[in-house]
DOFI-167213 format. One record per atom (N, C-alpha, C): residue in one letter; x, y negated, z. Coordinates in steps of 0.2 Angstrom, whole numbers, padded with zeros to 4 digits, always signed. Layout:
BEGIN
aXYZ
...
END
This chain:
BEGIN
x+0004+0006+0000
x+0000+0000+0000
x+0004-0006+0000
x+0002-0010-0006
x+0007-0016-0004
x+0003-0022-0006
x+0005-0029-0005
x+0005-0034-0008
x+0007-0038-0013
x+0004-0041-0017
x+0005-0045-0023
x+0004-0053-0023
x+0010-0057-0019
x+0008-0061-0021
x+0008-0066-0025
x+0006-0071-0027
x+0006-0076-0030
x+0007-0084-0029
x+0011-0085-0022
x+0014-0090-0023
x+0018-0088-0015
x+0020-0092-0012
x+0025-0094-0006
x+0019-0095-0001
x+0020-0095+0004
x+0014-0099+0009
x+0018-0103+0014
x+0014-0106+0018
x+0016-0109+0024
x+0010-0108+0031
x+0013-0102+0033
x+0006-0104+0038
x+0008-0100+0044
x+0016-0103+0046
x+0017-0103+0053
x+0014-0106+0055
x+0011-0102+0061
x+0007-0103+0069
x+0001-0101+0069
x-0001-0099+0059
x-0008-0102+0059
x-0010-0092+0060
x-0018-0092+0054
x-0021-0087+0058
x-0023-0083+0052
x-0024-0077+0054
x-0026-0069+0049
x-0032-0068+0050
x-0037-0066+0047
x-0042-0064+0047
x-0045-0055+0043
x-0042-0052+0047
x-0044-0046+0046
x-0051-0043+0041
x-0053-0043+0035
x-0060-0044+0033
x-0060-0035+0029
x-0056-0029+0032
x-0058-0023+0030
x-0065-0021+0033
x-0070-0019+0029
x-0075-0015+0033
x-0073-0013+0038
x-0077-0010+0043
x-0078-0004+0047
x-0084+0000+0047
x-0088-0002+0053
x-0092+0004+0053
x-0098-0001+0050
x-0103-0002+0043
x-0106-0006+0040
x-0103-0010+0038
x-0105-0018+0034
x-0100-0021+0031
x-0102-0030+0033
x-0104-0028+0038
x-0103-0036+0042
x-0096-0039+0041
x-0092-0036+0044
x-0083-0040+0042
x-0081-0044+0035
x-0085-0039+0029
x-0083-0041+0022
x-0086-0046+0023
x-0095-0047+0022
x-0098-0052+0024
x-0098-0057+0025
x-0095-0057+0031
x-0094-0062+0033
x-0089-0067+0033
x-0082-0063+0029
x-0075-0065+0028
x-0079-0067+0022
x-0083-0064+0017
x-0084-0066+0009
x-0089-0075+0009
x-0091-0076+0015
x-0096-0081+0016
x-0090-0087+0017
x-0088-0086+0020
x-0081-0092+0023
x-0078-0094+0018
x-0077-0089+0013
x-0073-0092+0006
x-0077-0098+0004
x-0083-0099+0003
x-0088-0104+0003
x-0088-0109+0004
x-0086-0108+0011
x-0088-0114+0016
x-0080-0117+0017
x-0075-0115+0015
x-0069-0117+0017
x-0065-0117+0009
x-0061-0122+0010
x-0056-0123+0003
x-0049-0117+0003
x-0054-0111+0001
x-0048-0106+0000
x-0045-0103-0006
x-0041-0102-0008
x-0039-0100-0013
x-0037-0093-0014
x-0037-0089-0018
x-0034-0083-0020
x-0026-0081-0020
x-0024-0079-0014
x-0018-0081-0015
x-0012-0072-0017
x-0017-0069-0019
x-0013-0061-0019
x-0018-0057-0020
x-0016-0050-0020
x-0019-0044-0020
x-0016-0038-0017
x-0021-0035-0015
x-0018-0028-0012
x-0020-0021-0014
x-0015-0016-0017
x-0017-0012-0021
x-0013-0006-0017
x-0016+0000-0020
x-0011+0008-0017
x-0015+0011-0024
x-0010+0016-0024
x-0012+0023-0028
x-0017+0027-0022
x-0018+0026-0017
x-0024+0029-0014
x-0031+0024-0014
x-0030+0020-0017
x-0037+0017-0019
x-0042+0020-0025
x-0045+0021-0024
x-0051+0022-0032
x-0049+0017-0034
x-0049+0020-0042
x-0048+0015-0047
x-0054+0011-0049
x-0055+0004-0047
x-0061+0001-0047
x-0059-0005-0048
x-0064-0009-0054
x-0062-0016-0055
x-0069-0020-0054
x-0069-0025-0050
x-0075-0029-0049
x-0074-0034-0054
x-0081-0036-0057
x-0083-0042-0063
x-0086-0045-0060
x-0084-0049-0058
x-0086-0055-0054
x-0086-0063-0061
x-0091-0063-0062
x-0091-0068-0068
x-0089-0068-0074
x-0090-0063-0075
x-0084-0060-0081
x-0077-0059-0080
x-0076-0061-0075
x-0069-0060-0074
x-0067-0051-0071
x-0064-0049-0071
x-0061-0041-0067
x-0057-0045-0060
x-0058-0040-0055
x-0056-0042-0049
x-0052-0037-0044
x-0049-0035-0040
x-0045-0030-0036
x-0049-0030-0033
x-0053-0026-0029
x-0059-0026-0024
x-0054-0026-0018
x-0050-0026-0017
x-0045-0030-0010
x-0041-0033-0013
x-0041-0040-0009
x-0039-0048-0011
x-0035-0051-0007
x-0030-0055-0007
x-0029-0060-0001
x-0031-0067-0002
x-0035-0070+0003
x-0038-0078+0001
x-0032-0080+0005
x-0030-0088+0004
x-0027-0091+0010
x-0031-0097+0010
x-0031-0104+0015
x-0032-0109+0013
x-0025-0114+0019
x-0023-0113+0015
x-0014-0119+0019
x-0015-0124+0023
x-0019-0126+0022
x-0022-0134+0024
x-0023-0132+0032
x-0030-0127+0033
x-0029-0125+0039
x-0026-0119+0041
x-0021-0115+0037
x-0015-0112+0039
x-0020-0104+0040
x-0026-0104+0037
x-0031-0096+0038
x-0028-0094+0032
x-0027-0088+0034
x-0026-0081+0027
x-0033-0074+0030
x-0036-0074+0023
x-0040-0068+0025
x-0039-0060+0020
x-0039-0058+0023
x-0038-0048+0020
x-0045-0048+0017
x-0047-0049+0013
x-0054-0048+0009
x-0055-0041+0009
x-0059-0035+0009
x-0059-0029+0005
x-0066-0027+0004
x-0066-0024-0002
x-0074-0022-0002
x-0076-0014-0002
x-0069-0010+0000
x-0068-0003-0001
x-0070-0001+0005
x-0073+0004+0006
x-0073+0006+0015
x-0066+0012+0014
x-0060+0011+0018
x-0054+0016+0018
x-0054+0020+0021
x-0053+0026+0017
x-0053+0032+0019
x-0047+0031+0025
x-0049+0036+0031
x-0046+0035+0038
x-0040+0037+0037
x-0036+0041+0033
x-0029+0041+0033
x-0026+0036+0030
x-0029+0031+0028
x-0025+0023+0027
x-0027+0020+0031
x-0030+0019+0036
x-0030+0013+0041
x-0026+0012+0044
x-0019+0016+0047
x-0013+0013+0050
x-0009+0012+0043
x-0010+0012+0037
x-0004+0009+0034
x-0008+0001+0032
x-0016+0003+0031
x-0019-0004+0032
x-0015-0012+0037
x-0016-0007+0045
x-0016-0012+0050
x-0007-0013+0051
x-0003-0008+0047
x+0004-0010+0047
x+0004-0015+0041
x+0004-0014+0036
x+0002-0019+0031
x+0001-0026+0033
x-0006-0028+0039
x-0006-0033+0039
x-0001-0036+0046
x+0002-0032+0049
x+0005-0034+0055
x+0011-0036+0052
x+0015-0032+0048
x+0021-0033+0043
x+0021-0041+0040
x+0015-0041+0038
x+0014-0048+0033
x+0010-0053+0037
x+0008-0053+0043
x+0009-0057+0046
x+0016-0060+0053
x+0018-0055+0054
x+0027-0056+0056
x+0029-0061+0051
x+0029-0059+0045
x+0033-0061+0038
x+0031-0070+0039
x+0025-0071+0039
x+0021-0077+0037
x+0021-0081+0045
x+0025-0077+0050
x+0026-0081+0056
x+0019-0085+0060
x+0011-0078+0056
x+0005-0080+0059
x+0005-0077+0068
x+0001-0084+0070
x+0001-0084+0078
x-0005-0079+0080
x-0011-0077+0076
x-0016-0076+0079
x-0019-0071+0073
x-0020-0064+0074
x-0026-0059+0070
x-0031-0060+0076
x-0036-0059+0070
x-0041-0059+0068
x-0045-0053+0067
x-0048-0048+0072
x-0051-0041+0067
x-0058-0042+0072
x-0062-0036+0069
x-0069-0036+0072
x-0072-0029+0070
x-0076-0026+0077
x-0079-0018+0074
x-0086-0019+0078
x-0087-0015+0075
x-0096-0015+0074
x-0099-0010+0080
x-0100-0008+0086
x-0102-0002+0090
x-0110-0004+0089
x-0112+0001+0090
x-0121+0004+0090
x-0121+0003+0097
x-0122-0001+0102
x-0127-0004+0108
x-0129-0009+0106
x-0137-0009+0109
x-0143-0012+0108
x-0140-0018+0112
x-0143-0024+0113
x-0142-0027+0120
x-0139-0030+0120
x-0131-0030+0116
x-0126-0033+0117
x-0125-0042+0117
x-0125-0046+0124
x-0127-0053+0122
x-0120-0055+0120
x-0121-0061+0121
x-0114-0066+0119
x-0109-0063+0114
x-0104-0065+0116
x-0098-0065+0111
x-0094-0060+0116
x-0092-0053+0112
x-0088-0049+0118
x-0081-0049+0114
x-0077-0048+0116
x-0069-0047+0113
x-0063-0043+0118
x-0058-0040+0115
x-0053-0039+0117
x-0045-0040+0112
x-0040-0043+0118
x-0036-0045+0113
x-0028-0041+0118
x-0025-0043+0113
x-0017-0037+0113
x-0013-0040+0118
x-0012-0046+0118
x-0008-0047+0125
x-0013-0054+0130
x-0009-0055+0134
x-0012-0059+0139
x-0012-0066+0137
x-0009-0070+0131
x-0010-0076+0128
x-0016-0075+0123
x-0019-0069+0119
x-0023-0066+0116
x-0029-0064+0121
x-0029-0065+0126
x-0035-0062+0132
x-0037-0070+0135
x-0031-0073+0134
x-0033-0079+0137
x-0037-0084+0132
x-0034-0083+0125
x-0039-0085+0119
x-0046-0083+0120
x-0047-0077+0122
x-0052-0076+0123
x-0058-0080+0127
x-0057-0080+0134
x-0059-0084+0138
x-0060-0092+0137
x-0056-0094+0134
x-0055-0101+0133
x-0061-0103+0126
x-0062-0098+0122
x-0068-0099+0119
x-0076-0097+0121
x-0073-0096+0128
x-0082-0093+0131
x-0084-0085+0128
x-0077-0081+0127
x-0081-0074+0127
x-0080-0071+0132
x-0082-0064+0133
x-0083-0062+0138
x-0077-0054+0135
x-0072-0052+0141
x-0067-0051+0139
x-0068-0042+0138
x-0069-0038+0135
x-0070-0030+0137
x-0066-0029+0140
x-0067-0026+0146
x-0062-0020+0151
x-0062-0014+0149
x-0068-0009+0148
x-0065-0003+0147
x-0070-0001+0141
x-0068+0003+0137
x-0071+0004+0131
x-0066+0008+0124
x-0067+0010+0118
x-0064+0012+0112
x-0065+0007+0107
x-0059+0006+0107
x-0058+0002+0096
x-0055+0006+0094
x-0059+0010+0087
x-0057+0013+0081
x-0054+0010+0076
x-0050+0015+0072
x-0050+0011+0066
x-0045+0007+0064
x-0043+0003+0060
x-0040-0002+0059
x-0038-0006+0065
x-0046-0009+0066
x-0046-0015+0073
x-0040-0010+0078
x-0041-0005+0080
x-0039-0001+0087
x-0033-0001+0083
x-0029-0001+0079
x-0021+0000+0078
x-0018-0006+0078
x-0023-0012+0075
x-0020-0020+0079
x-0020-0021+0082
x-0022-0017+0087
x-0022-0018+0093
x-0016-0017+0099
x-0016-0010+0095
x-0010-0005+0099
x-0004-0006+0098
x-0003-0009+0089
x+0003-0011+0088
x+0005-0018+0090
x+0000-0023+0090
x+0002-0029+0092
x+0004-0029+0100
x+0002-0026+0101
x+0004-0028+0110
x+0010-0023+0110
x+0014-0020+0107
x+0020-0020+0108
x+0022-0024+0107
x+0022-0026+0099
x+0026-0030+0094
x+0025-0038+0098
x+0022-0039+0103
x+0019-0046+0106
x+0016-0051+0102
x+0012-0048+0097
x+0008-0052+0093
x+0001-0051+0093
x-0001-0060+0093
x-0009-0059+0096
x-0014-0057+0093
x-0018-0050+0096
x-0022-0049+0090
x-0030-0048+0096
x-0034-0051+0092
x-0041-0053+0094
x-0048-0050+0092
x-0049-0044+0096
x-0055-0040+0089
x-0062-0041+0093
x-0065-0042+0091
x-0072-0044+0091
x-0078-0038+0088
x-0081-0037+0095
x-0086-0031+0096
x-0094-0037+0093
x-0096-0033+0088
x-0103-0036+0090
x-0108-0030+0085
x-0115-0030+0087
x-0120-0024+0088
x-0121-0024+0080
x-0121-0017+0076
x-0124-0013+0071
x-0127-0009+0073
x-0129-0006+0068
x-0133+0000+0067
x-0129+0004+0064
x-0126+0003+0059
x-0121+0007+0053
x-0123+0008+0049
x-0132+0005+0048
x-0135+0011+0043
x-0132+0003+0036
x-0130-0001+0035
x-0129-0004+0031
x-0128-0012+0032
x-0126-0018+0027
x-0125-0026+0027
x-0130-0027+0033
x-0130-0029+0036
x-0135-0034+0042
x-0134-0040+0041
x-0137-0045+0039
x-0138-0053+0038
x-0136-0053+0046
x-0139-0053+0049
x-0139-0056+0057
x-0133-0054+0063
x-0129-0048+0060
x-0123-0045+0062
x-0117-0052+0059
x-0118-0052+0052
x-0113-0055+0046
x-0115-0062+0051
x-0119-0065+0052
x-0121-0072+0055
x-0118-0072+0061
x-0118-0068+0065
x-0115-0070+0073
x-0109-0068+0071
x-0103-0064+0070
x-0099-0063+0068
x-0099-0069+0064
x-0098-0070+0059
x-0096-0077+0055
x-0096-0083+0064
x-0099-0083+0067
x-0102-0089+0072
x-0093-0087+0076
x-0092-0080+0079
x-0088-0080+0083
x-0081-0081+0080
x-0081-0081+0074
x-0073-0081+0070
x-0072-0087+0071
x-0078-0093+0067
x-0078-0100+0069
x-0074-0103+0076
x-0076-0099+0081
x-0075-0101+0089
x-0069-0101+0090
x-0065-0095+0086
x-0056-0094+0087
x-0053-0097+0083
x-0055-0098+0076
x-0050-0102+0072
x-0053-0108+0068
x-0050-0112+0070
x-0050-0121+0071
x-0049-0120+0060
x-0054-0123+0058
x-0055-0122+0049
x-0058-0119+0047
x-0062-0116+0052
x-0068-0109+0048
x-0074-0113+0049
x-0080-0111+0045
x-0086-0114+0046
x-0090-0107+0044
x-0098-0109+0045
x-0101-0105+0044
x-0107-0109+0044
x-0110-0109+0036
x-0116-0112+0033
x-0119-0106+0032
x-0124-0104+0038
x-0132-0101+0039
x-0134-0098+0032
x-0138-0105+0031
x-0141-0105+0021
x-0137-0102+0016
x-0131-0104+0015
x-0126-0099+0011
x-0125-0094+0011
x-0123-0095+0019
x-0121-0086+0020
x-0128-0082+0020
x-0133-0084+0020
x-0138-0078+0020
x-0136-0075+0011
x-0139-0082+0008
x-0137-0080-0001
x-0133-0079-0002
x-0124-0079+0003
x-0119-0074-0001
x-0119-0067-0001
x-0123-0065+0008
x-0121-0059+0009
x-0126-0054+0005
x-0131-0058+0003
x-0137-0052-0002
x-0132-0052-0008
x-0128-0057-0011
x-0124-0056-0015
x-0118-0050-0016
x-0116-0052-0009
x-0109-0049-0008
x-0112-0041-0004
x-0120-0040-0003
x-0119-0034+0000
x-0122-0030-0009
x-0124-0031-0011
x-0125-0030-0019
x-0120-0028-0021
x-0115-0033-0023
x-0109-0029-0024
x-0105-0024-0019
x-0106-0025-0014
x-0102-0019-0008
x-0106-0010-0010
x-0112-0012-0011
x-0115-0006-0011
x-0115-0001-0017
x-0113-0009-0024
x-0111-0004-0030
x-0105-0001-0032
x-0100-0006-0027
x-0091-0002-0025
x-0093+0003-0022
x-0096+0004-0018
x-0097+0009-0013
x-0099+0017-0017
x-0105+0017-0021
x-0110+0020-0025
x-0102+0022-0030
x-0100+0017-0035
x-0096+0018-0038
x-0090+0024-0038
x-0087+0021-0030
x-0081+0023-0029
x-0082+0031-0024
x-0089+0030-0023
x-0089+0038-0018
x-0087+0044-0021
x-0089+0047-0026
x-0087+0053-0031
x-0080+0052-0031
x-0075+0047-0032
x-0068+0046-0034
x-0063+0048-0027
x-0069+0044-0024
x-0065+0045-0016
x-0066+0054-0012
x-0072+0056-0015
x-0073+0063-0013
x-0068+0067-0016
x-0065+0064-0021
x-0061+0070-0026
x-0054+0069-0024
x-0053+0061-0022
x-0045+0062-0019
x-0044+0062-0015
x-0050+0065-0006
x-0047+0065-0001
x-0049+0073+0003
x-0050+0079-0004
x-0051+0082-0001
x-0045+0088+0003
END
């Protein structure tokens, strides 16, 4: 798995945004809405010989269905992806972006995972070190003590707190059974509250994510049989 990019960055101190699916696809959602609302640019692509071979037509143009936006002004880069990754990639996923954020001398990740409890109020979070835990508080979340993060998120987690890099992941309630508008809207809300540049326009984001779940479902649809045949 690697990176492609397309220019130089500058975005010491600034901040990563984790946008791989997990369980449902609020995260893409939600990262796809922000492009929107914020002056980001395209700034790479991310590709492996374990990806299905899939190309997105977005306007007529072909697209990498995993992308990197940045926007330099406010020093955000986000992981876009519209793939759900088969679980023997998700530590090269979450080394990939820890690598290339070391590289890019980013201060703060950004990931988020979906769990099935009803109920869940506020904003819950857990973060890798104790400058990361205190981000937490300081933005009015309330901090998880004990619990499981799978997945991608769970390996940001475990590698940043050796590596002493702050990584942030953010719990909020699915179903799994598929896009949630309401999931993508509070998540978009909580990202806002960590990193200083994000917005979240409600009206848009509704119509991006009927958009962007449209497309997630035909990636999906498309790439399932490809993904059956190379992970068996």
């Amino acid at each position: 798995m690697k990176i492609r990019e397309f220019k130089k960055f500058d975005l010491e101190g600034g901040y990563l945004i984790d946008g791989f699916p997990s369980v449902g696809f609020s995260s893409a959602i939600s990262t796809e809405s922000m492009l929107h609302t914020s002056n980001f640019l395209l700034g790479g692509v991310i590709s492996s010989e374990s990806f299905p071979p899939i190309s997105l037509i977005r306007e007529g143009k072909p697209n990498f269905p995993t992308r990197l936006f940045v926007n330099e002004e406010s020093k955000v880069s986000i992981f876009l992806s519209y793939l759900t990754l088969h679980e023997s990639l998700h530590r090269a996923a979450a080394k990939l972006m820890l690598n290339w954020a070391k590289k890019q001398k980013i201060g703060l990740i950004v990931s988020s995972v979906a769990v099935m409890i009803s109920g869940l109020e506020g904003f819950v979070a857990v973060g890798s070190t104790d400058s990361a835990r205190q981000k937490i508080k300081d933005a009015g979340f309330k901090v998880l003590e004990n619990g499981i993060v799978p997945g991608i998120p769970g390996i940001l987690l475990n590698d940043g707190s050796l590596s002493d890099q702050d990584v942030i992941v953010i719990l909020f309630h699915s179903d799994g059974t598929g896009p949630d508008f309401r999931s993508s809207a509070k998540l978009c809300d909580a990202i806002s509250k960590l990193i200083p540049g994000t917005a979240c326009d409600m009206q848009l984001l509704q119509r991006e994510a009927e958009k962007a779940e449209t497309m997630i479902k035909e990636t999906e649809e498309e790439s399932k049989h490809l993904k059956d045949s190379m992970y068996r």
